[in-house]
Biopython code that builds the backbone (N, CA, C, O; Angstrom):
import numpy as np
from Bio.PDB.StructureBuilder import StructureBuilder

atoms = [
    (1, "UNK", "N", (4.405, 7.170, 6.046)),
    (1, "UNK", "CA", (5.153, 7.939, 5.067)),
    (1, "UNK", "C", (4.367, 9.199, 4.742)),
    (1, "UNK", "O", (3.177, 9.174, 4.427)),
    (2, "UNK", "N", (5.233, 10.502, 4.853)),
    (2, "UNK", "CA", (4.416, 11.299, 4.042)),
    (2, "UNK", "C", (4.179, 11.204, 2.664)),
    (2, "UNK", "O", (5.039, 10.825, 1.869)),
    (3, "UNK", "N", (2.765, 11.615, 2.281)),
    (3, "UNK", "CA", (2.239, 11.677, 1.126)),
    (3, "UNK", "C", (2.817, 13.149, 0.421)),
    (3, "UNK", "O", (2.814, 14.285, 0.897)),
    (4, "UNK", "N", (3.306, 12.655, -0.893)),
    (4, "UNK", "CA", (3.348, 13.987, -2.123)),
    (4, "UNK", "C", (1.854, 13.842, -2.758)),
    (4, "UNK", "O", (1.265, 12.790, -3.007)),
    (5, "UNK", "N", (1.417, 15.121, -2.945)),
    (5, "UNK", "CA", (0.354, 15.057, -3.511)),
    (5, "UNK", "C", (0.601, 15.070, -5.510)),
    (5, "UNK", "O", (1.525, 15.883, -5.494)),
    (6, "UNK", "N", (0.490, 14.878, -6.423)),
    (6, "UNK", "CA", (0.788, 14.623, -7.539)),
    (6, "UNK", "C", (1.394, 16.046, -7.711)),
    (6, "UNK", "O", (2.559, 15.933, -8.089)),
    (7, "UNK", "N", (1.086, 17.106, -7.594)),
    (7, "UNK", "CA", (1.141, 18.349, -7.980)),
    (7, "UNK", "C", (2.702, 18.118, -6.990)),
    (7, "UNK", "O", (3.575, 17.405, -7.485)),
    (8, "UNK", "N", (2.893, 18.645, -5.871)),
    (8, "UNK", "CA", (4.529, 18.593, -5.167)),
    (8, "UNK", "C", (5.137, 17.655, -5.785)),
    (8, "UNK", "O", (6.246, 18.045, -6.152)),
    (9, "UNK", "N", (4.806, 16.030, -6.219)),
    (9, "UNK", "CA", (5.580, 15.208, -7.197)),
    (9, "UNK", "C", (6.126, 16.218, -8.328)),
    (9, "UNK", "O", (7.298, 16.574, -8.457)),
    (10, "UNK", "N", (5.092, 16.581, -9.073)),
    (10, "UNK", "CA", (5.144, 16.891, -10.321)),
    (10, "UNK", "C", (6.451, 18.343, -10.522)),
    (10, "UNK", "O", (7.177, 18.755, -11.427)),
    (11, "UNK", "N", (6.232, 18.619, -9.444)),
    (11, "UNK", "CA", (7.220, 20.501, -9.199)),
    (11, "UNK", "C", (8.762, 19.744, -8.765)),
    (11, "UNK", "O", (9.792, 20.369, -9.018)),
    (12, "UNK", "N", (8.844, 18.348, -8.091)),
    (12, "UNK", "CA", (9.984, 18.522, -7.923)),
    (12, "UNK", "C", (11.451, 17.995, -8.793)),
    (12, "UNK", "O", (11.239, 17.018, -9.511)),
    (13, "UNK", "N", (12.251, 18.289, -8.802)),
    (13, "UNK", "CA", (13.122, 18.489, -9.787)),
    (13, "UNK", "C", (13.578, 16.752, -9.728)),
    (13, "UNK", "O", (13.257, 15.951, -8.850)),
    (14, "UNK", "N", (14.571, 16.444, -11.178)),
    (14, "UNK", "CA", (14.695, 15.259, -11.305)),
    (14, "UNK", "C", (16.135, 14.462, -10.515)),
    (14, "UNK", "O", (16.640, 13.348, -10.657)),
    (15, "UNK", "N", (16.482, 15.706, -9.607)),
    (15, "UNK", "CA", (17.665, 15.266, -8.513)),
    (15, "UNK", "C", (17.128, 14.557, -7.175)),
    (15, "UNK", "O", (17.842, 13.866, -6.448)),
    (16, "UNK", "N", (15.891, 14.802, -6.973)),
    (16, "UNK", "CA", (14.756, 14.943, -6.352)),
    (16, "UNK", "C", (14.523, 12.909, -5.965)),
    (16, "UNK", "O", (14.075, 12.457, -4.911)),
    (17, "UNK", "N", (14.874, 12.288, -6.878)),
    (17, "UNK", "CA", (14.501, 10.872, -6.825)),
    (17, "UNK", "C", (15.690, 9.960, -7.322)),
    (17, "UNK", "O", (16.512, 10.150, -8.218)),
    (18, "UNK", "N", (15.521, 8.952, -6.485)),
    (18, "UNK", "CA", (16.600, 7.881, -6.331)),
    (18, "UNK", "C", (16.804, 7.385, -8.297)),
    (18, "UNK", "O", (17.831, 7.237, -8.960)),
    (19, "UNK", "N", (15.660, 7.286, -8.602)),
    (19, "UNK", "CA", (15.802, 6.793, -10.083)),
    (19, "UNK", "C", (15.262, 8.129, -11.099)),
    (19, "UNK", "O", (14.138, 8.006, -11.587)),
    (20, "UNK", "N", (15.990, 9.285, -11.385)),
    (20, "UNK", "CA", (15.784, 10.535, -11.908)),
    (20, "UNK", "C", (14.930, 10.207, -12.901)),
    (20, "UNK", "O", (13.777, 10.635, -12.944)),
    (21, "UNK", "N", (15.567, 9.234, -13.980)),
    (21, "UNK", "CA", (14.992, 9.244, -15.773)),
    (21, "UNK", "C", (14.013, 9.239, -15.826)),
    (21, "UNK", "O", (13.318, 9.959, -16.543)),
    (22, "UNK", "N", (13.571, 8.197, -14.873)),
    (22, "UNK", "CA", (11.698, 7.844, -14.660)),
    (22, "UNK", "C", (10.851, 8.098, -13.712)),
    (22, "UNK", "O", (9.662, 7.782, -13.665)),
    (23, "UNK", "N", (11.610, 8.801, -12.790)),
    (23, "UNK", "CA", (11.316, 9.625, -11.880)),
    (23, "UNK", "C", (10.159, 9.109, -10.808)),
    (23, "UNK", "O", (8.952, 9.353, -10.775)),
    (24, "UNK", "N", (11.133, 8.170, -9.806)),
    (24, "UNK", "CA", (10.428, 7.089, -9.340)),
    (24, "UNK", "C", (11.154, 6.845, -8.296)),
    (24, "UNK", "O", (12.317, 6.472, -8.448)),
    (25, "UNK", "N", (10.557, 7.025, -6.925)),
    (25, "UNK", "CA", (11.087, 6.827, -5.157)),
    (25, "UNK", "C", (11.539, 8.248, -5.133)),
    (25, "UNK", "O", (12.646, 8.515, -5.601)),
    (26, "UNK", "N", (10.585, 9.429, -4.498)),
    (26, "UNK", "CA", (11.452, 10.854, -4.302)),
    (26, "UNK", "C", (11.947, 10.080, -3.118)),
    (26, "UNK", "O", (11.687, 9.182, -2.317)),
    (27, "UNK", "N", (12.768, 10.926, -3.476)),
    (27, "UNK", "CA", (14.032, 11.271, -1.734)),
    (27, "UNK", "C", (13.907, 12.574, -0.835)),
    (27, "UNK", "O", (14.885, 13.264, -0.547)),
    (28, "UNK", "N", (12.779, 12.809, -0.473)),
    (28, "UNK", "CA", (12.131, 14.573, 0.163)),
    (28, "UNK", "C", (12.557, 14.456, 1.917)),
    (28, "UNK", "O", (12.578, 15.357, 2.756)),
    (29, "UNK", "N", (12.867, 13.012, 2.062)),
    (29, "UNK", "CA", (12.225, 13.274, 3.539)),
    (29, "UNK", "C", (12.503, 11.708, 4.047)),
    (29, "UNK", "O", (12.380, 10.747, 3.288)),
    (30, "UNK", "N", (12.939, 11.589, 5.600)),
    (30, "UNK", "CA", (13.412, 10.341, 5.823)),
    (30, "UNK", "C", (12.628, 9.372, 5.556)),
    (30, "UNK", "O", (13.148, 8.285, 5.307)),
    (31, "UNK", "N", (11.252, 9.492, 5.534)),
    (31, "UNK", "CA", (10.492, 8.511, 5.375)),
    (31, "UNK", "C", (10.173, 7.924, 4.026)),
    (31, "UNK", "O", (9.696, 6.796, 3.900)),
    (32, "UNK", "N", (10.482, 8.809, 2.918)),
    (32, "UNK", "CA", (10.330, 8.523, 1.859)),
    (32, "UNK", "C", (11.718, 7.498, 1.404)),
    (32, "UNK", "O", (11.714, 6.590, 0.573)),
    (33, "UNK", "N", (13.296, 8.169, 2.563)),
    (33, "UNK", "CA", (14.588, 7.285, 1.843)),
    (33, "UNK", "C", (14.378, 5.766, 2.519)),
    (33, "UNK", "O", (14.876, 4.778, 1.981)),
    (34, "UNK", "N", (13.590, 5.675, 3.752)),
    (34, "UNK", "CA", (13.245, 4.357, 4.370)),
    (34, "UNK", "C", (12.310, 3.916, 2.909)),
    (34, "UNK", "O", (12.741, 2.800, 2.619)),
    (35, "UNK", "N", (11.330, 4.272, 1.974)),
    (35, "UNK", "CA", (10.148, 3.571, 1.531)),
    (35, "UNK", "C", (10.873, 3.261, 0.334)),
    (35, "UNK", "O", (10.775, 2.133, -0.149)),
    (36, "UNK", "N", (11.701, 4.278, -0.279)),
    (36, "UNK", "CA", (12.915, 3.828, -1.634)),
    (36, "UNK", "C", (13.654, 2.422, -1.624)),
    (36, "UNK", "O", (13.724, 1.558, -2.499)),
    (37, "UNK", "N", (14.263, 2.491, -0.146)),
    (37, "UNK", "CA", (14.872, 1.566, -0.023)),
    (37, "UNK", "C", (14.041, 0.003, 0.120)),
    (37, "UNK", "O", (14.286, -1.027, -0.508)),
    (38, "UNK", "N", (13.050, 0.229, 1.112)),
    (38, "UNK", "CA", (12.026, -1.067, 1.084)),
    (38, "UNK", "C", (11.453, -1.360, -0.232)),
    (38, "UNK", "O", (11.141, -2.546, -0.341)),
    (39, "UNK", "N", (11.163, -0.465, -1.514)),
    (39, "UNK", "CA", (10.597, -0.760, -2.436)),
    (39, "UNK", "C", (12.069, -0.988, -3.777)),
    (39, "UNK", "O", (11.920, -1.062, -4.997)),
    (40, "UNK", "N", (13.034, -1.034, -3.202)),
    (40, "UNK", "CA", (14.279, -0.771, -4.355)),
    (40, "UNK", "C", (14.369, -2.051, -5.760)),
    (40, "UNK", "O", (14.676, -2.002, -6.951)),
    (41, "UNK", "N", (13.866, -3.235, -4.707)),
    (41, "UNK", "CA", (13.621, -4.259, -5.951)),
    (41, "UNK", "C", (12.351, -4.417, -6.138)),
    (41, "UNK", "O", (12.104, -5.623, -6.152)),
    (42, "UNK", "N", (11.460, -3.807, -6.284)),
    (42, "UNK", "CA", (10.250, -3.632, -6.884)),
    (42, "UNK", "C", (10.271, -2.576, -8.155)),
    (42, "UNK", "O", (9.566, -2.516, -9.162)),
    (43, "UNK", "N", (11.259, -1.852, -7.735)),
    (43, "UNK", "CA", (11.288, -0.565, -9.290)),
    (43, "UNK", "C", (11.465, -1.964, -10.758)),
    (43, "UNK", "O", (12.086, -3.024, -10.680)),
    (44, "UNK", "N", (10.796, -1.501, -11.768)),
    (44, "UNK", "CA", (11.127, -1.984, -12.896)),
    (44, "UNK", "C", (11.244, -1.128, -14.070)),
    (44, "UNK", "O", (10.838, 0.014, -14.287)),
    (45, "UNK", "N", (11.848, -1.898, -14.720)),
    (45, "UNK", "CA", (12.240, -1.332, -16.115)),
    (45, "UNK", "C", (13.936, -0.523, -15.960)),
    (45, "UNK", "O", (14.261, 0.394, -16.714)),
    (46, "UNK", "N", (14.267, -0.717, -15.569)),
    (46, "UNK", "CA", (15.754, 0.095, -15.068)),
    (46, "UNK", "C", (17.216, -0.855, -15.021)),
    (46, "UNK", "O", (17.161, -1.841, -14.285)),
    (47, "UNK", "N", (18.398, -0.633, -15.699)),
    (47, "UNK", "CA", (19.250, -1.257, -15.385)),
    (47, "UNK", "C", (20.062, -1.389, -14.296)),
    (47, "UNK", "O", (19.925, -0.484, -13.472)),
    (48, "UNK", "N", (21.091, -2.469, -13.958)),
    (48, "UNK", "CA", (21.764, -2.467, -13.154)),
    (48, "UNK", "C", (22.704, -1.123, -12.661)),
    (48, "UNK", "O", (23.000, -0.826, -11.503)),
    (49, "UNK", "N", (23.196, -0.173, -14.344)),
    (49, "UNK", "CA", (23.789, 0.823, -13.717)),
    (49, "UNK", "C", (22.973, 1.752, -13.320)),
    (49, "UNK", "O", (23.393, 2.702, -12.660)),
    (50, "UNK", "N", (21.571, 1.614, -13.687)),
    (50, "UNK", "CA", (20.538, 2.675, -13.379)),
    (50, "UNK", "C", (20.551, 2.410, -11.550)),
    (50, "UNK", "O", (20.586, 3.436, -10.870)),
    (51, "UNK", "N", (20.527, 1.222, -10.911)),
    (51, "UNK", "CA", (20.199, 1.019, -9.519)),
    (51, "UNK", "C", (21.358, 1.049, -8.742)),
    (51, "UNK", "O", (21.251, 1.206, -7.526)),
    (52, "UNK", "N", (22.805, 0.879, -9.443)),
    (52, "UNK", "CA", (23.713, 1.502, -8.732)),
    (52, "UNK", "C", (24.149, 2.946, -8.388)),
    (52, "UNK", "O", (24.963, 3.300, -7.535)),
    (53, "UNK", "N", (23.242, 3.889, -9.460)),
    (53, "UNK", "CA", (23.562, 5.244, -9.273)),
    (53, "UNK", "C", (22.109, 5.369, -7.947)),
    (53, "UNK", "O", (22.159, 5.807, -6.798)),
    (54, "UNK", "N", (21.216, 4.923, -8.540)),
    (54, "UNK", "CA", (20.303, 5.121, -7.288)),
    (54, "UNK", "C", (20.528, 4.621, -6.330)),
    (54, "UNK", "O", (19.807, 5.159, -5.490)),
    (55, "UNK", "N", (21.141, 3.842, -5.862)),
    (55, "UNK", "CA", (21.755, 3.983, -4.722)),
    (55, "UNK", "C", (22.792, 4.658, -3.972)),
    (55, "UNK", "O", (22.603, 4.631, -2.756)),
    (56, "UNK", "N", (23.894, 5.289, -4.382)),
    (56, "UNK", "CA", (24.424, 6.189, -4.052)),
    (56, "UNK", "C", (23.247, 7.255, -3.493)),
    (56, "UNK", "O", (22.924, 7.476, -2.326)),
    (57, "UNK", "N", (22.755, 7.796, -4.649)),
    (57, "UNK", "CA", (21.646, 8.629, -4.223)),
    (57, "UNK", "C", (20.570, 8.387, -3.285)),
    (57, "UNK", "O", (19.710, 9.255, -3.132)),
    (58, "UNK", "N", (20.539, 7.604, -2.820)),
    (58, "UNK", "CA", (19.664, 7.143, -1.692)),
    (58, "UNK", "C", (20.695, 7.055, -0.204)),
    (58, "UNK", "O", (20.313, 7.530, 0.866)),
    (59, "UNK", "N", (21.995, 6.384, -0.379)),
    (59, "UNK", "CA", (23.042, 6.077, 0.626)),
    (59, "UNK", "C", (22.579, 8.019, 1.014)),
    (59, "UNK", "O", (21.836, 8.542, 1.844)),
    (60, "UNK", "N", (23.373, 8.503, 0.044)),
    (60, "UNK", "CA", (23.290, 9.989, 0.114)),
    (60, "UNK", "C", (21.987, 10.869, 0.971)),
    (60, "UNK", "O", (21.845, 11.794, 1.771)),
    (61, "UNK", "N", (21.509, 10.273, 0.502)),
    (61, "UNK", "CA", (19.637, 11.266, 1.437)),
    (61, "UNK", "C", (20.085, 10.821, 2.961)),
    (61, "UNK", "O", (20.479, 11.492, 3.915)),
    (62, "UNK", "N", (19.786, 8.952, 2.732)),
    (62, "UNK", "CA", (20.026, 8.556, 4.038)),
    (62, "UNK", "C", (20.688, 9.139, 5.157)),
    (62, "UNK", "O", (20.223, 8.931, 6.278)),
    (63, "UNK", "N", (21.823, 9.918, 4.995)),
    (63, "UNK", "CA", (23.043, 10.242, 5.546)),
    (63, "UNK", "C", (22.756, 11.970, 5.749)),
    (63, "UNK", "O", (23.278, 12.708, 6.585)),
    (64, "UNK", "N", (21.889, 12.273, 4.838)),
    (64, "UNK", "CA", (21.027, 13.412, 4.735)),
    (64, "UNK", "C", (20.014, 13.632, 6.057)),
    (64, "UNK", "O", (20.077, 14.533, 6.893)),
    (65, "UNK", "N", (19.493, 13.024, 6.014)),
    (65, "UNK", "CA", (18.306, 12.907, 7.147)),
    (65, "UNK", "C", (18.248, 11.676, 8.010)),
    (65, "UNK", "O", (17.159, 11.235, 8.377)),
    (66, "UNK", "N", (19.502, 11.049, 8.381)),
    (66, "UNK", "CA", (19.702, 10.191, 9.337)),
    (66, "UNK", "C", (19.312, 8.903, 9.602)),
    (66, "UNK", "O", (19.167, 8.296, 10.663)),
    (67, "UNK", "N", (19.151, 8.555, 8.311)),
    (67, "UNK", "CA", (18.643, 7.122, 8.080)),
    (67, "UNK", "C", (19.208, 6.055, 8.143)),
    (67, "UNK", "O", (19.476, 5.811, 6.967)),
    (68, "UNK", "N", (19.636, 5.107, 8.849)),
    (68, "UNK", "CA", (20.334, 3.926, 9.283)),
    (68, "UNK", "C", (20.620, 3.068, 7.872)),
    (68, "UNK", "O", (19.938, 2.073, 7.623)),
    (69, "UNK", "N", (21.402, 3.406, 7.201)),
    (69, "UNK", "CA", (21.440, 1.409, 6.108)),
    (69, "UNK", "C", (22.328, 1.078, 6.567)),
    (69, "UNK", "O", (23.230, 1.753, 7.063)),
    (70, "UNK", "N", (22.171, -0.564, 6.435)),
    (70, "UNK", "CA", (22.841, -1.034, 6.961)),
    (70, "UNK", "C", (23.682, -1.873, 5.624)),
    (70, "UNK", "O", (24.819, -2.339, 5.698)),
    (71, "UNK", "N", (22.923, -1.900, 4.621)),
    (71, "UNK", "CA", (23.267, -2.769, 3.735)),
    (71, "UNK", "C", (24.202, -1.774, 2.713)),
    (71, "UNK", "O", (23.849, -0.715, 2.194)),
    (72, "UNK", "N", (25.500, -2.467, 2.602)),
    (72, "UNK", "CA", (26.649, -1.653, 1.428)),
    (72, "UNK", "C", (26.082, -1.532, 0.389)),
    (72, "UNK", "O", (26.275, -0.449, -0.164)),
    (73, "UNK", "N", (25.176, -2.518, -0.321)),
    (73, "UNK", "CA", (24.974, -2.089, -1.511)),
    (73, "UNK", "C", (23.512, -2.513, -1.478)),
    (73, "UNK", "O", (23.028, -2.996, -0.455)),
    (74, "UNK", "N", (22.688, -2.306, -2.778)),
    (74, "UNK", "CA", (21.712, -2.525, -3.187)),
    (74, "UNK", "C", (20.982, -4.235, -3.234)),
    (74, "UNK", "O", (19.842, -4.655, -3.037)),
    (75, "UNK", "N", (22.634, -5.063, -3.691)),
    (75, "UNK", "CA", (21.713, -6.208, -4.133)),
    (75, "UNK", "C", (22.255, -7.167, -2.844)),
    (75, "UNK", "O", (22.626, -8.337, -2.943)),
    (76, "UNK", "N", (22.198, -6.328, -1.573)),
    (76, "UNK", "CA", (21.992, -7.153, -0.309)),
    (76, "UNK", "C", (21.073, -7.166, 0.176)),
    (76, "UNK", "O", (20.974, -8.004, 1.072)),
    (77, "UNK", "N", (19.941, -6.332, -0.083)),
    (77, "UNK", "CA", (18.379, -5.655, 0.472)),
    (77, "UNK", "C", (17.899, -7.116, 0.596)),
    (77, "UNK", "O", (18.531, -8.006, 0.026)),
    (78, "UNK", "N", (17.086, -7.316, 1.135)),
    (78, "UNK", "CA", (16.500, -8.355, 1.556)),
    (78, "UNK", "C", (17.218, -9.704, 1.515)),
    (78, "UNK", "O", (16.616, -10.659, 1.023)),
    (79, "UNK", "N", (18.306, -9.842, 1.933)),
    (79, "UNK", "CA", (19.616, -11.389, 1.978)),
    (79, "UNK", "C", (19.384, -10.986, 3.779)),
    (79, "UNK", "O", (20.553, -10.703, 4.041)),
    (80, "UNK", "N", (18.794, -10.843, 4.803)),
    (80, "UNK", "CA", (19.157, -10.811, 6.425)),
    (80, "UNK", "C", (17.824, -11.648, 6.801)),
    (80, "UNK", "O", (17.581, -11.926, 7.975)),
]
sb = StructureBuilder()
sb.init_structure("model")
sb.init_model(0)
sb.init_chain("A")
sb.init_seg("    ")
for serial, (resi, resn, name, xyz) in enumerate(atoms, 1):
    if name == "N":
        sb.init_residue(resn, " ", resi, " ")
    sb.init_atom(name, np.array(xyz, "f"), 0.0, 1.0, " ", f" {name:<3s}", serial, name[0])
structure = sb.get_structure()
């Protein structure tokens, strides 16, 4: 994965990440929408409608920079 260094974290805007409020999994780059998605039930503190909008926003990058999901929604991630 590429690395953000705190400072490029810190500059980028809050459209910028799958979970905006708390500003947590950027979405910059395919490797980062692959590491969102592997880490999606590890985020805490966030509600259910909080992880359904982040997902759209992640479906969205994905489709952005050519990232394969396979899974419709969020709370299929790790059920294969």
């Amino acid at each position: 994965m590429s690395k953000l260094s705190a400072d490029e974290r810190d500059h980028l805007g809050k459209g910028a990440f799958a979970f905006p409020e708390t500003r947590k999994e950027p979405l910059e780059n395919a490797s980062h929408v692959r590491n969102a998605i592997a880490r999606f039930n590890q985020v805490k503190g966030v509600s259910d409608a909080d992880r359904d909008a982040a997902w759209k926003r992640i479906r969205t990058a994905a489709a952005k920079f050519g990232v394969e999901v396979s899974e419709t929604d969020w709370r299929e991630i790790g059920r294969k």
